[in-house]
N, C-alpha and C positions, 0 to 999 in steps of 0.2 A: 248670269247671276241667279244663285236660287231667291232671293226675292227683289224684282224690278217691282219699284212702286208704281210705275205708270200700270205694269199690267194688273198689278194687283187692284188697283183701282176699278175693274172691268170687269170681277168679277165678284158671281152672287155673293152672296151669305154662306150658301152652305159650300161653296168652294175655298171657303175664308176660315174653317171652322179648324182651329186644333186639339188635338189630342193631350192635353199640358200632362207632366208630371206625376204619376201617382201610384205611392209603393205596394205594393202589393204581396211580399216578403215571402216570394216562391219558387227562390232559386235552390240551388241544389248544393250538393258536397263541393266546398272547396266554392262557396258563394259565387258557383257558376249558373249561365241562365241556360234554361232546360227548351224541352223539345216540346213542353207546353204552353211556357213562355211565347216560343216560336208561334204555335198558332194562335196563342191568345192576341198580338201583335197583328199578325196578317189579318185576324179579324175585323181590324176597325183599321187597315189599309185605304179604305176610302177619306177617312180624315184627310186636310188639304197638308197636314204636315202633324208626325207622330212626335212626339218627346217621351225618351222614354224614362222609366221609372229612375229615380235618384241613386248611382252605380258609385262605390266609393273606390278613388283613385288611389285607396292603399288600404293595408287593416288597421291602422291609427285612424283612417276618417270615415268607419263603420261605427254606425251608432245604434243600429235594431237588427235583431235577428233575423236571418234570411232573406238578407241584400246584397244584390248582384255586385259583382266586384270588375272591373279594369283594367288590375295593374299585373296581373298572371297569365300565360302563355295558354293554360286551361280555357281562363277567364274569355278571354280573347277566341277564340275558339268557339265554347257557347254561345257569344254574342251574332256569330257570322252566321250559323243557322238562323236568327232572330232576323239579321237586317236582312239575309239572302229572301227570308219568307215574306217579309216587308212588300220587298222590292217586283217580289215574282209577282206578288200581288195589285203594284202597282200603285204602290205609296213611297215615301219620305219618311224618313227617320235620324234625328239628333239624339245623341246619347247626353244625357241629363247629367252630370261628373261634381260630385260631391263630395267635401269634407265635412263633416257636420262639426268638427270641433269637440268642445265641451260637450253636446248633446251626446254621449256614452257612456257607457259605462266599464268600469276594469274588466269583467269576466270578457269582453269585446274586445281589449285592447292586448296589442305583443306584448308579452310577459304578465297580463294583467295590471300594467303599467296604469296612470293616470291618464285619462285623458287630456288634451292638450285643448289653448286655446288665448287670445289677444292678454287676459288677464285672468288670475286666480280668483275668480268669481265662481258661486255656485249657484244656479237658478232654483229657487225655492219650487217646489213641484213639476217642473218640468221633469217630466218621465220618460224612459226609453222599454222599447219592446226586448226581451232578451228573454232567451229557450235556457230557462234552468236546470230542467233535467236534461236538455241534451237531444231531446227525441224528434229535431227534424221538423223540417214544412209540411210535409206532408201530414203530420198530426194538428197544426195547425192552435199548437199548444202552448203557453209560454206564459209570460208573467209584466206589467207595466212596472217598473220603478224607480225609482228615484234614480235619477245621472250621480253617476261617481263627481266627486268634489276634483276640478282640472288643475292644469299647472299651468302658468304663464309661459309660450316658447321665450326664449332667448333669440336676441337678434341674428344669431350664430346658426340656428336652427332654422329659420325663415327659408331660405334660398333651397334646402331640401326640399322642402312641401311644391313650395313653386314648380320645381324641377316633377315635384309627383302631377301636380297639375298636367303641364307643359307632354310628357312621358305620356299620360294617361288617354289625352289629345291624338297623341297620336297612336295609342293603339287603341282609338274608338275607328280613328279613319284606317285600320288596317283590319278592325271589323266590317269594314263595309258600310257602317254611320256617312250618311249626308255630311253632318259636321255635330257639330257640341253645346251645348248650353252649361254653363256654370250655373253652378249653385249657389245663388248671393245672396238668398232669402230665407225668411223665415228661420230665424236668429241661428244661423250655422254659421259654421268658423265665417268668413268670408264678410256674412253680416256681423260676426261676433268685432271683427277689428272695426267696419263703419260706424257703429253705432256708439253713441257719446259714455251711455251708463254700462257697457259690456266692457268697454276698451279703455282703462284707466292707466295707462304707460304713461313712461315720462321719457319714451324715447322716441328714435324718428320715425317712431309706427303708431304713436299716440299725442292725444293732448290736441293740438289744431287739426281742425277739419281737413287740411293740405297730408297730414302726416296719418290719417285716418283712413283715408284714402288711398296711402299708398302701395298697403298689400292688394288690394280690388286691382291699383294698376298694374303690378307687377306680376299677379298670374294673368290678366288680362290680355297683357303684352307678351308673357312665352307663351303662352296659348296661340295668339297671333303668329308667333314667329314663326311655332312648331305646323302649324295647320296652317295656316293663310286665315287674314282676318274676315273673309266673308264666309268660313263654314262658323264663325264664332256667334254662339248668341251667350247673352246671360237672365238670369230670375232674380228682378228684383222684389223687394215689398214694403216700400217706403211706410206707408203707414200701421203697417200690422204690430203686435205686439205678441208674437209667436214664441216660445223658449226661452219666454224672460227679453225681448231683445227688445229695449227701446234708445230711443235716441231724443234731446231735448229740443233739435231744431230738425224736426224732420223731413220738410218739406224743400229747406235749404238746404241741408247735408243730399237730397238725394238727387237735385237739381244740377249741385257741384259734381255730384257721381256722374251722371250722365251724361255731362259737358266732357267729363274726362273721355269715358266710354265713344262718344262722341270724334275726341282729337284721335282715337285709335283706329276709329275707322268701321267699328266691329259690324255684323252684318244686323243682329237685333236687340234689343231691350225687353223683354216680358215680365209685366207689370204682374202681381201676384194682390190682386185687390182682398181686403179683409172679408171672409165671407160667413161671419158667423153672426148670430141673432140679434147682438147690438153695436154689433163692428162698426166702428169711424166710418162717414163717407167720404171718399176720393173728393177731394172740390174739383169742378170744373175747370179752373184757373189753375190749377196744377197740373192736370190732362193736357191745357195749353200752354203750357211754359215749356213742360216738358215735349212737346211736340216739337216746338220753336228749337229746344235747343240740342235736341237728340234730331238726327235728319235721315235715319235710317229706318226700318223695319219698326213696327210698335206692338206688342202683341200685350193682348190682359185679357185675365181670366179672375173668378171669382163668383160664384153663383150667377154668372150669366143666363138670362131667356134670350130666347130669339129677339124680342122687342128691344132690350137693352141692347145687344148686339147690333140691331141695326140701327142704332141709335149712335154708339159710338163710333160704327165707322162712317154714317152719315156724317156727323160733327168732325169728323179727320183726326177723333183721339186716336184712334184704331186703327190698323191694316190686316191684323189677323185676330181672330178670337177664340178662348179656350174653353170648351165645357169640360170639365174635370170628373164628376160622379156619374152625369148624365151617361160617359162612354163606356161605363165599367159595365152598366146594365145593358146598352142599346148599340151591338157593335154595329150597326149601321144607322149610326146617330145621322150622317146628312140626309140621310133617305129619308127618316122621320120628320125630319126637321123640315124640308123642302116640298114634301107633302100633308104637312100638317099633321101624324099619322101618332098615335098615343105612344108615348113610354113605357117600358117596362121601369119597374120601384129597384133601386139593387138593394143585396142582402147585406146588411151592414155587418152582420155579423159572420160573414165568407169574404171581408175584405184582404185580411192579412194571415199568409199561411194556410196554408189544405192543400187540395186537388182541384179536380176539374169541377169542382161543384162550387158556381157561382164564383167562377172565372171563364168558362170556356161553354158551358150548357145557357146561357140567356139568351133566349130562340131571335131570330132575324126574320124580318118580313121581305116575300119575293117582291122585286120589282117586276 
């Protein structure tokens, strides 16, 4: 099993630590992942498990410019360098497999079509990254704006996406990916059908919590089918309010999700806690429900310190945990962290798009 709870329990903090999700928009022509990508990756190989940056399983579920893609013969190909370099290095890697939905916009989509999504809802300022002149990652250039106005799919439509899902699964595992993490957070398609004020259907993808639920389970389950359900994780973020995405019973709705997630067996849950200046806090009593009713893998991230961290997996909320910004700057964040050993600050402003500057030059301390 890649994660046995008994052994997980045994081991430190900084063997617990992961590498969660985080785009970095520096893929190449034909939103393939490059041979910088590749080292930038094997760099922070030490993490106890890598996830990598958010890959769209088609060009309908591409929402920011210069995001790796999945679903191309190319695609697929770039990514094998990445996990080969991973691996030689001596790490773990799940490909992160996203539809964003609604979050796009036209000049992003086939034909510069609408983007699609649970309901014709448009999120009032929610904005996407997209390269208006044209001119590449590597300028590191481009423009925030407003998401194009979506279309509601049709029930008729459903079982394609699925199928992209399910498709995508398996050409992560023909890159050489560990297994997968869905994207169910941080109001993308996925969250766009759970959540109560995104999803206003009146068919049997909407309206009760049971029918709200049921696209989560239906890629869920060809996910499963196509891979086996212990390479499957998914990202939740029950109480964030990311992309316009909320929901009126959230605690309950994501409870239900988990139970489902749960009956399918899948191998983990990774909790996406709010982590900005006046973000909701998680309650404790939800950390423990959802413990109780999820019996698999638990992983959260969220401006995590070490103290918090060993806090939650003291408590038994936790079995793995994520630092997110910390690894962008410090690619041997356990070495830091296990020796107590200062941070490097990253560039906020070299996060999305460029070169090797402030991706791959933030110096590493010898052991």
């Amino acid at each position: 099993m890649l994660f046995d709870k008994y052994a997980l329990n045994a081991l430190a903090l900084t063997n617990r630590i992961v590498m969660p999700p985080m785009t970095r928009s520096r893929a190449g022509t034909g939103d393939v992942a490059t041979d910088m990508m590749a080292d930038y990756y094997a760099q922070r190989a030490s993490a106890g498990l890598i996830i990598s940056e958010g890959t769209q399983i088609s060009q309908q579920g591409q929402g920011y410019a210069w995001t790796p893609g999945i679903y191309s013969d190319a695609q697929i190909i770039g990514w094998k360098k990445v996990t080969d370099a991973v691996h030689q290095a001596g790490g773990k890697i799940f490909a992160q497999l996203w539809h964003v939905g609604r979050v796009s916009h036209t000049v992003l989509q086939p034909g510069n079509a609408a983007p699609v999504s649970s309901s014709a809802i448009q999120a009032e300022g929610v904005k996407v990254f997209v390269d208006v002149e044209g001119r590449g990652p590597e300028n590191g250039v481009g423009d925030m704006v407003q998401h194009s106005m979506p279309r509601a799919l049709s029930v008729d439509e459903i079982p394609a996406i699925v199928n992209d899902y399910a498709q995508a699964a398996r050409n992560a595992i023909a890159a050489g990916f560990d297994g997968i993490e869905l994207h169910g957070a941080n109001g993308y398609l996925i969250n766009q059908f759970i959540d109560s004020q995104s999803n206003l259907r009146d068919d049997e993808y909407g309206g009760s919590l049971q029918n709200r639920l049921r696209f989560i389970k239906e890629v869920v389950e060809a996910v499963s089918a196509a891979i086996g359900k212990e390479r499957v994780g998914i990202r939740l973020a029950p109480l964030t309010t990311l992309m316009g995405s909320r929901d009126d019973t959230p605690e309950a709705t994501y409870l239900a999700a988990a139970s489902v997630l749960n009956a399918i067996g899948i191998a983990y849950i990774h909790i996406a806690e709010a982590d900005w200046d006046d973000a909701p806090v998680m309650p404790a009593a939800f950390k423990e429900a959802l413990r109780i009713i999820f019996h698999g893998t638990l992983i959260y991230s969220g401006k995590y310190t070490p103290e918090r961290a060993e806090e939650a997996l003291a408590k038994g909320w936790a079995d793995l945990i994520g630092f997110g910004r910390p690894f962008i700057a410090n690619p041997d964040l356990p070495y830091r962290l296990q020796h107590n050993l200062p941070l490097n600050e990253p560039i906020r402003e070299k996060f999305f798009g460029g070169g090797a500057e402030g991706y791959l030059d933030y110096p590493l301390l010898k052991a």
